[in-house]
C-alpha positions in Angstrom: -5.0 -4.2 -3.8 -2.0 -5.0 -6.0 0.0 -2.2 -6.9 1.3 -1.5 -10.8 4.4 0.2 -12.0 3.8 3.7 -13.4 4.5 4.6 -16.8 6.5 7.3 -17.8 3.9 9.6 -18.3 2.4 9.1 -14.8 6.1 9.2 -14.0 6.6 13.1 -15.0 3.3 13.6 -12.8 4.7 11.8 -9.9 7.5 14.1 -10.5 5.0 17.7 -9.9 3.8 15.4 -6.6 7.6 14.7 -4.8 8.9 18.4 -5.5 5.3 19.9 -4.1 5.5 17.8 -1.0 9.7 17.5 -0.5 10.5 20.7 -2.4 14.7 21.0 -1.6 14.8 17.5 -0.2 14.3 15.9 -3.5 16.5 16.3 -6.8 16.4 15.1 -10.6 18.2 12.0 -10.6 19.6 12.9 -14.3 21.6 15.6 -12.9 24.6 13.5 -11.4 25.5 11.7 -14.3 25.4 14.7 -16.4 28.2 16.2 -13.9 30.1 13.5 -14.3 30.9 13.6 -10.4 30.4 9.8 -10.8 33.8 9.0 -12.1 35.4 11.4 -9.2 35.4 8.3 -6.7 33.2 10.2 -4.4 29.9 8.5 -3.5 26.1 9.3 -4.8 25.4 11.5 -1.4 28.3 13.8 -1.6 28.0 14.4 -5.4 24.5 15.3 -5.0 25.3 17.9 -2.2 27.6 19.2 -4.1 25.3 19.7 -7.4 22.6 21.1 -5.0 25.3 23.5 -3.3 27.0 25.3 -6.3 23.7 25.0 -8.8 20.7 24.7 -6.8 17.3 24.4 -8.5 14.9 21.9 -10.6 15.2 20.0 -14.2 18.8 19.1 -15.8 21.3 21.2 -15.7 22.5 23.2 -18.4 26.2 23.5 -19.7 26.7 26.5 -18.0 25.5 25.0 -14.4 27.9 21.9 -15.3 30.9 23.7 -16.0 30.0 25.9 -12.2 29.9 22.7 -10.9 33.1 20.7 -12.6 34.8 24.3 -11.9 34.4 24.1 -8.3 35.0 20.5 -7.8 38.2 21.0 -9.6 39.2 23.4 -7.0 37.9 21.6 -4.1 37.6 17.8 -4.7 41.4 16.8 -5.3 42.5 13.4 -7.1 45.0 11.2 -5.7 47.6 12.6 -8.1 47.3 15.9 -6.1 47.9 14.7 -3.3 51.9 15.9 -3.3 50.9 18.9 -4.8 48.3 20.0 -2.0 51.0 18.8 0.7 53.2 21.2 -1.2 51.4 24.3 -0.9 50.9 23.8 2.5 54.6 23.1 3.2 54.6 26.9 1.5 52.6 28.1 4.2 49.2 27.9 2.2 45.5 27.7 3.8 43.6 24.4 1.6 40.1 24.0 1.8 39.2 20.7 0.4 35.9 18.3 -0.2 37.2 15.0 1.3 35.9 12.4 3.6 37.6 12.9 7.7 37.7 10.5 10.3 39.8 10.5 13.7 40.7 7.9 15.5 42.2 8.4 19.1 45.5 7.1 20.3 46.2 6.5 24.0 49.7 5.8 24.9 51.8 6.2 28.1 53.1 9.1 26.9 51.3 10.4 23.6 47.8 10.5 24.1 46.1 12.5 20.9 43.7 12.9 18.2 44.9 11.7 14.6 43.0 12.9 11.9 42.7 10.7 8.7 42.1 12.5 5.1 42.4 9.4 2.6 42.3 11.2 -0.3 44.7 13.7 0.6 47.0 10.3 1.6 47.2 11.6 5.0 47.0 9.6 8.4 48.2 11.9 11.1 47.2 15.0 10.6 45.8 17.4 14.0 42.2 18.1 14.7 41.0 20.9 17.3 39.1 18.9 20.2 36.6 21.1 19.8 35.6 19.9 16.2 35.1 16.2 17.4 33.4 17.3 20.1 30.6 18.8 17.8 30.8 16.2 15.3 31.2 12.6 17.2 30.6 10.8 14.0 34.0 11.5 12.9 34.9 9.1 15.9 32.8 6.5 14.3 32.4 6.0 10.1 33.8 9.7 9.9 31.8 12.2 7.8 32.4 14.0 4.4 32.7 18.1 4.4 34.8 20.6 3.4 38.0 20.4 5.3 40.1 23.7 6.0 43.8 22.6 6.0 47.1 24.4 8.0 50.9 23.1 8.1 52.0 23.6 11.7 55.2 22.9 13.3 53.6 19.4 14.5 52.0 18.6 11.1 49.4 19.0 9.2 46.0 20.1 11.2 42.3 20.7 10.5 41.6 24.0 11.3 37.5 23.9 11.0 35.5 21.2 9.5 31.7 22.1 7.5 29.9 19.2 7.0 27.1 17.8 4.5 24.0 17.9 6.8 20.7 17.1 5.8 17.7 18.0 7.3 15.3 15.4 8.6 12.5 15.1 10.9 11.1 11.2 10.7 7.6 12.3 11.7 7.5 14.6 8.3 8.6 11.7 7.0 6.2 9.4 7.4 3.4 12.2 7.0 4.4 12.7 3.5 3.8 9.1 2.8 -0.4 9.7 2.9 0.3 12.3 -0.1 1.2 9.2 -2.2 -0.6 6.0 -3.5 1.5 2.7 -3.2 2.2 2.8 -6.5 3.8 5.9 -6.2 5.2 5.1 -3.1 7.4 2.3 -4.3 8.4 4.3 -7.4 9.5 7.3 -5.3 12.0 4.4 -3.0 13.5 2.6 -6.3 13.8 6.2 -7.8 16.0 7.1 -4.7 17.5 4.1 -4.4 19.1 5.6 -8.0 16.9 3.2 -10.3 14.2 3.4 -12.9 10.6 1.8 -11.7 9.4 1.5 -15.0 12.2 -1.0 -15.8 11.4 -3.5 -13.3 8.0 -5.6 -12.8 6.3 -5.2 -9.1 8.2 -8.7 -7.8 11.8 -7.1 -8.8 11.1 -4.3 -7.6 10.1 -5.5 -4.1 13.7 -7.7 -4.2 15.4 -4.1 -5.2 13.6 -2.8 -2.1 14.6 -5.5 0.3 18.5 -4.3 0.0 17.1 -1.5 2.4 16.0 -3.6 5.3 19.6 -3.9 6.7 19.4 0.2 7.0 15.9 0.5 8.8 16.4 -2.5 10.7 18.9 -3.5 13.1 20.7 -6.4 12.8 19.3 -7.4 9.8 21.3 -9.8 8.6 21.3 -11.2 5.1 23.0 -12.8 2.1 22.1 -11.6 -1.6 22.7 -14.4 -4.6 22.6 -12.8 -8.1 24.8 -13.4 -11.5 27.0 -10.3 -11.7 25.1 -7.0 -13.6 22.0 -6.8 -11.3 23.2 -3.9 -9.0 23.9 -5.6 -5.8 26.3 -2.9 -4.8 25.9 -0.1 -6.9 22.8 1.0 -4.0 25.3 0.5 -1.1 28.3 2.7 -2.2 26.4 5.6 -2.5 23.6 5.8 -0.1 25.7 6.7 3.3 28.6 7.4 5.0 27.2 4.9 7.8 27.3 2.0 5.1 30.6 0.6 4.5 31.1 -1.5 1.1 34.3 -4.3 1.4 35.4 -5.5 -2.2 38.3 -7.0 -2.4 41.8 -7.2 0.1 42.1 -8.8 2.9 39.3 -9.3 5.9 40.8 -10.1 9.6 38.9 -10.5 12.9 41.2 -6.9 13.9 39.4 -5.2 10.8 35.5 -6.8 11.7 36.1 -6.8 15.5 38.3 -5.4 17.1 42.1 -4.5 17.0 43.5 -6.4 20.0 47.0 -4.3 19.8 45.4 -1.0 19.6 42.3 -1.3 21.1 40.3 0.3 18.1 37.6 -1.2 16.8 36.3 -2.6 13.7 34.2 -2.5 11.0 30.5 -4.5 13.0 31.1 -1.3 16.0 31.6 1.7 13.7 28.8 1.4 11.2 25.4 0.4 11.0 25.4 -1.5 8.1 28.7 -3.6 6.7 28.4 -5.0 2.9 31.0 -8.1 2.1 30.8 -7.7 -1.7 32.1 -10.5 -3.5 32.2 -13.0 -0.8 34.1 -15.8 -2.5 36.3 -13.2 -3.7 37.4 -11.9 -0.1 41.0 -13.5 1.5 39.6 -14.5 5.0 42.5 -14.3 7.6 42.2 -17.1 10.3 38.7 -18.0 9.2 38.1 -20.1 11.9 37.9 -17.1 14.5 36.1 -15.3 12.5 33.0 -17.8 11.7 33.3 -18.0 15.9 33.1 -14.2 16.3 29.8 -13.9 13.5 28.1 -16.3 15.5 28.3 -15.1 18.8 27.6 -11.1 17.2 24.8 -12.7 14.5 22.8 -14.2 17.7 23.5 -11.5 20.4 24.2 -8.4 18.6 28.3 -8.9 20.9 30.9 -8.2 19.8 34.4 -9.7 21.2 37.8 -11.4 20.3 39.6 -13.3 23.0 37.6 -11.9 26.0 40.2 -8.5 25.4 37.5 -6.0 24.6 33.6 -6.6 24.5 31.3 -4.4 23.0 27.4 -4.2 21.7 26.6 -3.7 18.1 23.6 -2.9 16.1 25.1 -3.2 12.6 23.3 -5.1 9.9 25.9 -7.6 8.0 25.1 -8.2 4.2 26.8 -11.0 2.3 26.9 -10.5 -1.7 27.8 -13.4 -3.6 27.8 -14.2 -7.2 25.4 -17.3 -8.3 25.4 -19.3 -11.6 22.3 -19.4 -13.5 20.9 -22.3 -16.2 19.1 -21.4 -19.5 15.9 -21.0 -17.0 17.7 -18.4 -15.1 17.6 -20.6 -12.2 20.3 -21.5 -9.6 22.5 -24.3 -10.9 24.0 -25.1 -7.5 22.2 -26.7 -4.4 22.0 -25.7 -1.8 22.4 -22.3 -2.5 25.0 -21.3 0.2 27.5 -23.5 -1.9 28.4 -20.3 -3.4 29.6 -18.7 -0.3 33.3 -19.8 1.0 33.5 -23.4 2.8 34.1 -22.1 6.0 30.8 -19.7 6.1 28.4 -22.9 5.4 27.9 -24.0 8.9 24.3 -24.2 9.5 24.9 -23.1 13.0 26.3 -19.2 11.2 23.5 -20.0 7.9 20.7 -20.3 10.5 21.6 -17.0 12.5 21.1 -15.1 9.0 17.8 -13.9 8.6 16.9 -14.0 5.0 18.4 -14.9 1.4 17.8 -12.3 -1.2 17.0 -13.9 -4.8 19.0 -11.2 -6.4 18.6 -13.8 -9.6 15.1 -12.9 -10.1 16.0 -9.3 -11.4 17.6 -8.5 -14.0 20.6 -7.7 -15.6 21.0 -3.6 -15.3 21.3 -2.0 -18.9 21.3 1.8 -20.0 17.9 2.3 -18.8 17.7 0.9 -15.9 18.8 3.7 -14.2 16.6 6.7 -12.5 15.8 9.2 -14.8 13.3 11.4 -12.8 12.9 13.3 -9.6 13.9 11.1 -6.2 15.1 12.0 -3.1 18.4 13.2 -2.3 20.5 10.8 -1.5 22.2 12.4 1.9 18.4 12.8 3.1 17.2 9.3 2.4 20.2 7.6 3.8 19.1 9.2 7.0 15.5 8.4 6.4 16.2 5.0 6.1 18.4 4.7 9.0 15.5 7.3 11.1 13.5 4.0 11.3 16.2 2.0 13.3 15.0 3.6 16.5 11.5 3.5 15.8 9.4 0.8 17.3 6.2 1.1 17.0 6.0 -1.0 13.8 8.5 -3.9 15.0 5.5 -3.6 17.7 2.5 -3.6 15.4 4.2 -6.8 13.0 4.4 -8.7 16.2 1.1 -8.2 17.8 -0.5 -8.9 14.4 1.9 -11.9 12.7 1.6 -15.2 13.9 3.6 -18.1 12.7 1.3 -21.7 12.6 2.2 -25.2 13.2 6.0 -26.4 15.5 7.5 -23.2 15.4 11.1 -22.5 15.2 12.1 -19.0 17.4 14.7 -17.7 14.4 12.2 -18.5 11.8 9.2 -16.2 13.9 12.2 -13.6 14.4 13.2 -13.4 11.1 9.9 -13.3 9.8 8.5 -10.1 12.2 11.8 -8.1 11.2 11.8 -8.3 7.7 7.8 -8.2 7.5 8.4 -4.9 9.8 11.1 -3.4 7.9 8.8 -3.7 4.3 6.0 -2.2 6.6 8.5 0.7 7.7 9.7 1.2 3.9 6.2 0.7 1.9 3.7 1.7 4.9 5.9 4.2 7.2 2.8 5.9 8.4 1.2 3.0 10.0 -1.9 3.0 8.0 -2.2 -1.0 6.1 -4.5 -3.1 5.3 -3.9 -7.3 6.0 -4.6 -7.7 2.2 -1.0 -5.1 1.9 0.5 -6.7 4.9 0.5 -9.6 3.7 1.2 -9.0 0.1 3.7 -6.8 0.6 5.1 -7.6 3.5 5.0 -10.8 5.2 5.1 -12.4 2.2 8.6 -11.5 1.2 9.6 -11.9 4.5 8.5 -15.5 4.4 10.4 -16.0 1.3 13.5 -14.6 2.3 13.3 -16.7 5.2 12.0 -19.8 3.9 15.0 -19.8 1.7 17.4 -19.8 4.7 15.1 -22.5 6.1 15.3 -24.8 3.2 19.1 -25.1 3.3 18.9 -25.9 6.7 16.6 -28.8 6.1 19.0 -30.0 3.7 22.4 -29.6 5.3 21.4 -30.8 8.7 18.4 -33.3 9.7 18.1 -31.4 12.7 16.3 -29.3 11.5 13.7 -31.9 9.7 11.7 -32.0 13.3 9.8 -28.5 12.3 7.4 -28.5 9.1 9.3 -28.0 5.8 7.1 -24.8 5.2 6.8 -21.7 7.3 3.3 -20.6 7.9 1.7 -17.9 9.2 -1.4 -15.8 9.9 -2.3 -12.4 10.0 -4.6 -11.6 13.5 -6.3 -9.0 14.9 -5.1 -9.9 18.8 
């Protein structure tokens, strides 16, 4: 059956329903703006943890919860002007606890091998760590993890002297449990709500576009492109929702920063996180493009990583391409094909046809004042790691294979991209298994067909190659 959006009235009762079966997992969305933690540079996921630590409870906050909160992030959560000032007091001999993000990289060298601790917002790329904190906490090794930092001045430098984390807690089996307590309807207003927008805003077809930006987190590489005139949201979800999601807008991109560093050994971007957003595309500098289209292919079909045959490496991460698109009076695309709007050297149908799906970010609109959520969702630290839960979990990538069937010639990338994103709506809309093949295919293989039949209809265009298959992918749903 075709699910509605709620109302707002049915909204405040879907409210009663999330905190009854989440209780401290979920939070009003209105709170964070009201904080104004927004405008402190630090993402949706920290801000919330920090609104939940110092003034736990339900409903907006009051002024006097605000100023506890803006009170303690004033002491804590330093702004880049401060940076002197911290490095100051600790010259003086001071103990500084901070909020800040921490990450370590290691340095081996013939004769310095160590830990350096980076604190970017504290402007600070050598600092000491304890071996004993990365050894509890690998993830600083990898996207590094926000916390409160506890800072000393030894006569080396600057160390970390403990390290608390934000943790959420999460158990994916709960998770999916505490889908059956909710219709679809529901369902999909509880993920948009999360995702930090308002469901009541957007029609059913926007709002499964909206939810599509999440298949790159509960799949693995899930690779996809997202076309939309600028106002529409295309990054405000990725910013916030993790520290395992890493947002590029703007500077310079190398193969050293995507791939590997082939001086220092370290790794890039594709190795240490599980999804990497290129904001902006045409906006990006590309250095030495043409090693970098060659390294995207060989990690967009193999999941490799590699550069030069120096260091090679296995990856998992999900790569998302955001362009801008012009639009006519009839809000359609004015340019064709559609990957015109990406740079020159990224239209090769051989690195188009490794991408599973094109996102028509154009069909939703333009985000205004209300667009955003203005009811109870979940916390943002938990579903990050919800979403990212469903990685590891097979059992739907092995249900939307049995049961999916592509008809006619069929094309292997086409079949693949079709079971991954139809799984990864199944794991977002249906997490506990239970759907019917009228839902399956409405919500589920058919936007995976889309997405992919837009990929597939650039390729017919740009290369007769590819004009030996039928121009449309089919598909059934069976019972085998």
């Amino acid at each position: 059956m075709i699910a509605q959006t709620v109302s707002d009235g049915q909204l405040r009762e879907l409210d009663t329903k999330v905190l009854q079966v989440f209780g401290d997992l979920a939070i009003d969305k209105r709170r964070l703006p009201l904080t104004k933690l927004d405008k402190r540079g630090i993402p949706a996921y920290v801000a919330e943890w920090v609104i939940d630590t110092i003034s736990p409870g339900k409903g907006i906050l009051s002024k006097e919860q605000i100023d506890k909160i803006q009170e303690w992030t004033d002491r804590y959560l330093p702004g880049p002007e401060e940076a002197n000032s911290i490095k100051n007091r600790l010259l003086n001999g001071e103990t500084i606890k901070v909020l800040t993000s921490l990450q370590v990289d290691i340095e081996l060298k013939r004769r310095h091998q160590d830990r350096v601790a980076k604190l970017a917002l504290l402007q600070i790329a050598d600092g000491l760590i304890a071996d004993g904190i990365v050894e509890k906490y690998p993830d600083l090794l990898n996207q590094g993890m926000w916390g409160i930092v506890e800072l000393v001045n030894t006569p080396d430098g600057v160390a970390v002297a403990s390290f608390k984390p934000m943790q959420a807690v999460f158990n994916l089996n709960l998770f999916k449990q505490a889908r059956r307590a909710f219709t679809l309807r529901e369902w999909m207003s509880l993920l948009i709500t999360s995702m930090g927008y308002n469901p009541t805003i957007f029609s059913e077809e926007e709002q499964l576009f909206i939810l599509c930006r999440l298949l790159p987190l509960v799949q693995k590489s899930m690779h996809l492109i997202e076309l939309a005139p600028k106002g529409t949201g295309k990054s405000y979800f990725f910013e916030n929702i993790s520290s395992r999601v890493r947002l590029l807008s703007g500077g310079n991109v190398s193969p050293a920063v995507l791939f590997v560093n082939n001086a220092s050994g370290q790794w890039g971007l594709l190795a240490r996180y599980k999804v990497v957003v290129l904001d902006e595309v045409q906006t990006l500098k590309f250095e030495k493009p043409e090693e970098i289209v060659g390294g995207l292919k060989g990690f967009l079909a193999n999941a490799r990583l590699t550069r030069g045959g120096l260091y090679e490496s296995s990856s998992d991460c999900s790569l998302v391409m955001l362009a801008n698109i012009l639009l006519d009076t009839q809000q359609r695309p004015i340019v064709s094909p559609l990957v015109k709007e990406l740079p020159e050297f990224l239209q090769e149908t051989a690195f188009i046809d490794r991408i599973k799906g094109i996102i028509p970010g154009w069909k939703v609109r333009k985000l205004s004042g209300d667009s955003f959520a203005k009811t109870v969702g979940l916390k943002t630290d938990f579903f990050g790691d919800a979403l990212l839960a469903f990685r590891d979990d097979l059992e739907i990538d092995q249900f939307c294979s049995r049961h999916i069937q592509l008809t006619g010639k069929k094309y292997k990338r086409n079949e693949d991209a079709v079971h991954n994103i139809s799984s990864g709506m199944m794991k977002l809309l249906f997490p506990h298994g239970e759907v019917s093949d009228e839902d399956l295919n409405h919500y589920c293989v058919r936007p995976a067909k889309l997405l992919r039949q837009l990929i597939w209809d650039q390729l017919q265009m740009l290369d007769a190659e590819y004009r030996q298959f039928e121009s449309d992918i089919d598909y059934e749903i069976s019972h085998t």
